[in-house]
Residue frames as qw, qx, qy, qz and C-alpha x, y, z in Angstrom:
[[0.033, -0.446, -0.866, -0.224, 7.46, -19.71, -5.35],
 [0.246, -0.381, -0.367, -0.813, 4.81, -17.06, -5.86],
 [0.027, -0.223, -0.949, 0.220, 1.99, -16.91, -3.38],
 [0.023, -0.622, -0.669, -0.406, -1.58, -15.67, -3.15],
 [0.228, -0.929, -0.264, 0.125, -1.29, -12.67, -0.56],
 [0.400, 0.430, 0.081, 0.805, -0.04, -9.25, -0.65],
 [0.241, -0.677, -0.342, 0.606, -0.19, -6.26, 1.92],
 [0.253, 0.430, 0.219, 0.839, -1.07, -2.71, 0.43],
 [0.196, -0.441, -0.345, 0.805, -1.79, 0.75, 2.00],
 [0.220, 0.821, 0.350, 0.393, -3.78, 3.48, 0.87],
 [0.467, 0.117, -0.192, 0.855, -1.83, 6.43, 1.65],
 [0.088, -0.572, -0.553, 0.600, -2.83, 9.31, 3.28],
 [0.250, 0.235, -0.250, -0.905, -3.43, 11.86, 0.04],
 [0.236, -0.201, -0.757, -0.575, -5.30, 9.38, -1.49],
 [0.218, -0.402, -0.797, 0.394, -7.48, 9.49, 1.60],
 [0.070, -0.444, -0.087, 0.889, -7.48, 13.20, 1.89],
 [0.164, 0.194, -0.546, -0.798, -8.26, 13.47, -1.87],
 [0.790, 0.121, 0.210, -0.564, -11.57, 10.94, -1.38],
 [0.481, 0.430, -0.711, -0.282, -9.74, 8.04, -3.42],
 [0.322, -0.214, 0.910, -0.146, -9.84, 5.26, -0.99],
 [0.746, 0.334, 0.537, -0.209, -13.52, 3.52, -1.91],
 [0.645, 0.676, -0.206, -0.291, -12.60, 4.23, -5.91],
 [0.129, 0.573, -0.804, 0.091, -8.96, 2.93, -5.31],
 [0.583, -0.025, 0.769, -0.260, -10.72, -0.34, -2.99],
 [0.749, 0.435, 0.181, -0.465, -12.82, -0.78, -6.05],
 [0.460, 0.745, -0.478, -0.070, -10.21, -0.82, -8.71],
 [0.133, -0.454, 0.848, -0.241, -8.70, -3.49, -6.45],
 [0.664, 0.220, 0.601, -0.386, -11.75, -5.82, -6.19],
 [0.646, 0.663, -0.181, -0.332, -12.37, -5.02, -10.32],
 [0.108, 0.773, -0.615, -0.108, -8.76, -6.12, -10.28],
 [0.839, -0.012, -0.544, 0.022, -9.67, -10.07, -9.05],
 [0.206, 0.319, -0.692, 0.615, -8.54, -9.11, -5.41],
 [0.599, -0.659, -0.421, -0.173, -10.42, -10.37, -2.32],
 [0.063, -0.713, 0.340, -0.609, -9.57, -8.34, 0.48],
 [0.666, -0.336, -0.652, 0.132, -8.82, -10.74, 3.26],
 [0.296, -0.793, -0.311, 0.432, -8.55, -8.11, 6.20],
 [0.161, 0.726, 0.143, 0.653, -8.91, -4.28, 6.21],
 [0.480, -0.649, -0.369, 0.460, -8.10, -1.77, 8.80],
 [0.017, -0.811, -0.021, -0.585, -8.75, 2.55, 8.72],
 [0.681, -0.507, -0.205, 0.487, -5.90, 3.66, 10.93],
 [0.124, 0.970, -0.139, 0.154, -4.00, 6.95, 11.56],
 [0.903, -0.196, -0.235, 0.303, -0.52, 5.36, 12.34],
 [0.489, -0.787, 0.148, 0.347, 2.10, 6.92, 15.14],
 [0.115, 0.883, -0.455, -0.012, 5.58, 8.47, 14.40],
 [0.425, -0.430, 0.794, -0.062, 6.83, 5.28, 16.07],
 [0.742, 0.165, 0.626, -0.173, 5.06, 3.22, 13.66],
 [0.689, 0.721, -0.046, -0.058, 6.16, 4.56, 10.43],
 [0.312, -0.679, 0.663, 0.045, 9.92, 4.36, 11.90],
 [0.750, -0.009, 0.660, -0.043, 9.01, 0.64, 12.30],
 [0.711, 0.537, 0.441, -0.109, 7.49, 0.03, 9.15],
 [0.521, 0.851, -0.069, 0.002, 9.73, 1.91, 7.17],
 [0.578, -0.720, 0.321, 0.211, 12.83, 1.05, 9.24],
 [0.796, 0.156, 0.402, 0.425, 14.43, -0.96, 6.12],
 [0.348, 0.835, 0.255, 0.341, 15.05, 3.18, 4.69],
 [0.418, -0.876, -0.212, 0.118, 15.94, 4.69, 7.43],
 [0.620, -0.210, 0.382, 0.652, 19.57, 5.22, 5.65],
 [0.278, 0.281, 0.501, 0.770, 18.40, 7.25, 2.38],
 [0.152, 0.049, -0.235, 0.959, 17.63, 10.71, 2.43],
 [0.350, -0.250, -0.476, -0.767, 13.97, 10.31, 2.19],
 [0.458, -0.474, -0.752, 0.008, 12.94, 8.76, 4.91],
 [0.070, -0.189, -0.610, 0.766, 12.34, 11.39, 7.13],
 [0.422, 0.204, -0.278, -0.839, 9.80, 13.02, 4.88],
 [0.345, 0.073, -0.923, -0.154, 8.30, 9.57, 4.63],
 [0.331, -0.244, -0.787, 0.459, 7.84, 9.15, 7.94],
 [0.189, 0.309, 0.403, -0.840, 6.10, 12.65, 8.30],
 [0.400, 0.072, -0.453, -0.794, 3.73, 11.90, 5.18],
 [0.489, -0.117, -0.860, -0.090, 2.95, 8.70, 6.23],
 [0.241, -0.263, -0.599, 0.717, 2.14, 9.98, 10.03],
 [0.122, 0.050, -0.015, -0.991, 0.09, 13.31, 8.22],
 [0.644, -0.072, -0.309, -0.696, -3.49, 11.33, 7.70],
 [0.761, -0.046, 0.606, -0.228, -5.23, 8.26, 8.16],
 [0.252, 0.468, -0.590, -0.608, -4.80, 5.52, 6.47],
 [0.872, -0.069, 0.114, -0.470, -6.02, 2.05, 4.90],
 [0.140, -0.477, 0.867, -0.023, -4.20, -1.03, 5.46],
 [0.843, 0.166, -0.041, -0.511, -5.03, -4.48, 3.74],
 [0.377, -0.235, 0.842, 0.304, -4.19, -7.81, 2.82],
 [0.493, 0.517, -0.410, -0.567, -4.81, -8.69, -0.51],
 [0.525, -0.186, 0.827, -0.081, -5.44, -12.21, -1.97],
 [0.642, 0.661, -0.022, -0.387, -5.24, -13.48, -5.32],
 [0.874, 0.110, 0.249, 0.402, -3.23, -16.23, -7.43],
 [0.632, 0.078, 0.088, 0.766, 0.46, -14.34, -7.79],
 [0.095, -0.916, -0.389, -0.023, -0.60, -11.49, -6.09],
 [0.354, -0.688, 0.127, 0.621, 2.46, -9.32, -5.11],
 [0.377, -0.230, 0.490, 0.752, 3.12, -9.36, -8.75],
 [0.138, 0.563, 0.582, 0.570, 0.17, -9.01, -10.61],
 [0.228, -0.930, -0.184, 0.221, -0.69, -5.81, -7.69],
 [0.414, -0.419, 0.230, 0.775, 2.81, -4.12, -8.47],
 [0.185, 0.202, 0.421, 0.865, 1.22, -3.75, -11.88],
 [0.047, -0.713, -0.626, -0.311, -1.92, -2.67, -10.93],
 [0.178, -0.888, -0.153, 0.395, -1.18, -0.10, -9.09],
 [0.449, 0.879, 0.037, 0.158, 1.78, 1.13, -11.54],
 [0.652, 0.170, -0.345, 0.654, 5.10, 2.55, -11.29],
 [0.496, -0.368, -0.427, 0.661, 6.03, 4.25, -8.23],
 [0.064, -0.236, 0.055, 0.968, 6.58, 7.69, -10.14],
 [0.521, 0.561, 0.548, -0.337, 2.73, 8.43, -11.22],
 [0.302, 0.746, -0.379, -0.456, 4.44, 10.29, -14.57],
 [0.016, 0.253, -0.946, -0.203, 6.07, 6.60, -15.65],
 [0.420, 0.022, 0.835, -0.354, 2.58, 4.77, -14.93],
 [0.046, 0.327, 0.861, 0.387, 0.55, 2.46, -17.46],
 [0.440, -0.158, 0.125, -0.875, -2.73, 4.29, -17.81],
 [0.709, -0.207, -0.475, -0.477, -5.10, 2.97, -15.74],
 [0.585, 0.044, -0.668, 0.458, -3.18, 1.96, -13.48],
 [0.308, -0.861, -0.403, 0.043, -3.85, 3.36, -9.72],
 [0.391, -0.498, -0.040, 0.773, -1.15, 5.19, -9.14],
 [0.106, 0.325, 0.486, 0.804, -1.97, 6.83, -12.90],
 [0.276, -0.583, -0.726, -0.239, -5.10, 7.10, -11.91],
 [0.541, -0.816, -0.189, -0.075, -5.09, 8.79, -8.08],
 [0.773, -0.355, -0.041, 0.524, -1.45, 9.66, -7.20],
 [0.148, 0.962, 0.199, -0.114, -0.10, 13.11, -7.46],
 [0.517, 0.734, -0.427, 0.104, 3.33, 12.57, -7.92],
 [0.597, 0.258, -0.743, 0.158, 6.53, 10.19, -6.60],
 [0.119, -0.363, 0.494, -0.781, 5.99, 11.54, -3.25],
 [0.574, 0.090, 0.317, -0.749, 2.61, 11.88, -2.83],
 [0.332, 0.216, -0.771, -0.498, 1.75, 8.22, -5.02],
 [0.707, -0.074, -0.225, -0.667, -1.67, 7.08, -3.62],
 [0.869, -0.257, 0.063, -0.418, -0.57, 3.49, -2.63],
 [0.254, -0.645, 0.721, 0.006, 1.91, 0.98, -1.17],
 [0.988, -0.010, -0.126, -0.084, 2.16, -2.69, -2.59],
 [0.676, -0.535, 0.484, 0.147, 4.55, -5.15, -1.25],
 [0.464, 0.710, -0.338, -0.408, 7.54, -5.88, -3.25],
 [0.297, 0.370, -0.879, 0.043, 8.31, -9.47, -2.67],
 [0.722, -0.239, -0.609, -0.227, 6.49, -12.37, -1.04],
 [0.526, -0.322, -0.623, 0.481, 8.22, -12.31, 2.12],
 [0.167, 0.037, -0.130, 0.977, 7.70, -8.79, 2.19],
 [0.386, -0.458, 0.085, -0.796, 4.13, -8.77, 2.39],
 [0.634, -0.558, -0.534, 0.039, 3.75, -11.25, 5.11],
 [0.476, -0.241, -0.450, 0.716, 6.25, -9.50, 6.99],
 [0.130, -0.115, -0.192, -0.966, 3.89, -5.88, 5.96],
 [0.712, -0.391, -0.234, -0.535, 0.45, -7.46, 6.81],
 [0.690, -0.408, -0.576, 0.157, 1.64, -9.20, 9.86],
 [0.298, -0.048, -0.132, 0.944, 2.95, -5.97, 10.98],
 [0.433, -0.152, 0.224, -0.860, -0.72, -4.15, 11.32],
 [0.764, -0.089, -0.435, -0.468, -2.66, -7.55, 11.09],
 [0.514, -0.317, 0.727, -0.327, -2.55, -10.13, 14.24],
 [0.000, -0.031, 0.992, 0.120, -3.04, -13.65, 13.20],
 [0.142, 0.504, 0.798, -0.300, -6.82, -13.64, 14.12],
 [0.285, 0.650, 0.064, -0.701, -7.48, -10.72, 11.73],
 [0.269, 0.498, -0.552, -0.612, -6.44, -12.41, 8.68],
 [0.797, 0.181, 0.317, -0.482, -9.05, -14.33, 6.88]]
């Protein structure tokens, strides 16, 4: 069963690059209410964490230092069948494959460097927004 929340990230280019408040927007536009937000620069030990479910495939070290190289913006998301109708809005992964319009079309510079995380399953983003979000942050 579908539910109504969803964890996404602005990455750190899209930060760098000024995207975050366009990219928030495009999210709102999108029918999302943002139920908590948080501008963070997260540790070496925290992208480990977070990313731990990779930590086997040849990318993840490079991951881990991209993800570590800025701040970033960390959310929960909240909308009827949200993990799925966010996967499309933001687009496919590789910014070359994305719908236009999409965000990753939109702000993302290439597979690497792609502007924003959504969760890719239901249990995945509680476990993804309870992971930077305590219980008393989410509205």
């Amino acid at each position: 069963m579908a539910t109504n929340r969803t964890f996404t990230m602005i990455k750190p280019d899209a930060v760098e690059n000024g995207h975050a408040g366009a990219i928030l927007d495009q999210i709102i536009k999108g029918g999302f209410k943002v139920i908590a937000l948080k501008y963070l620069h997260i540790t070496e030990a925290q992208a480990k964490a977070f990313y731990a479910v990779h930590a086997e495939r040849p990318f993840y070290g490079e991951l881990v230092e991209f993800m570590t190289s800025g701040p970033i913006y960390a959310a929960i998301l909240e909308k009827d069948n949200a993990v799925a109708d966010f996967r499309t809005l933001i687009g496919a992964t590789n910014p070359a494959e994305a719908a236009e319009g999409t965000i990753r079309k939109n702000f993302a510079e290439n597979i690497g460097r792609n502007a924003v995380h959504g969760s890719d399953s239901d249990e995945n983003a509680q476990i993804e927004g309870s992971f930077y979000f305590s219980a008393i942050e989410q509205f």
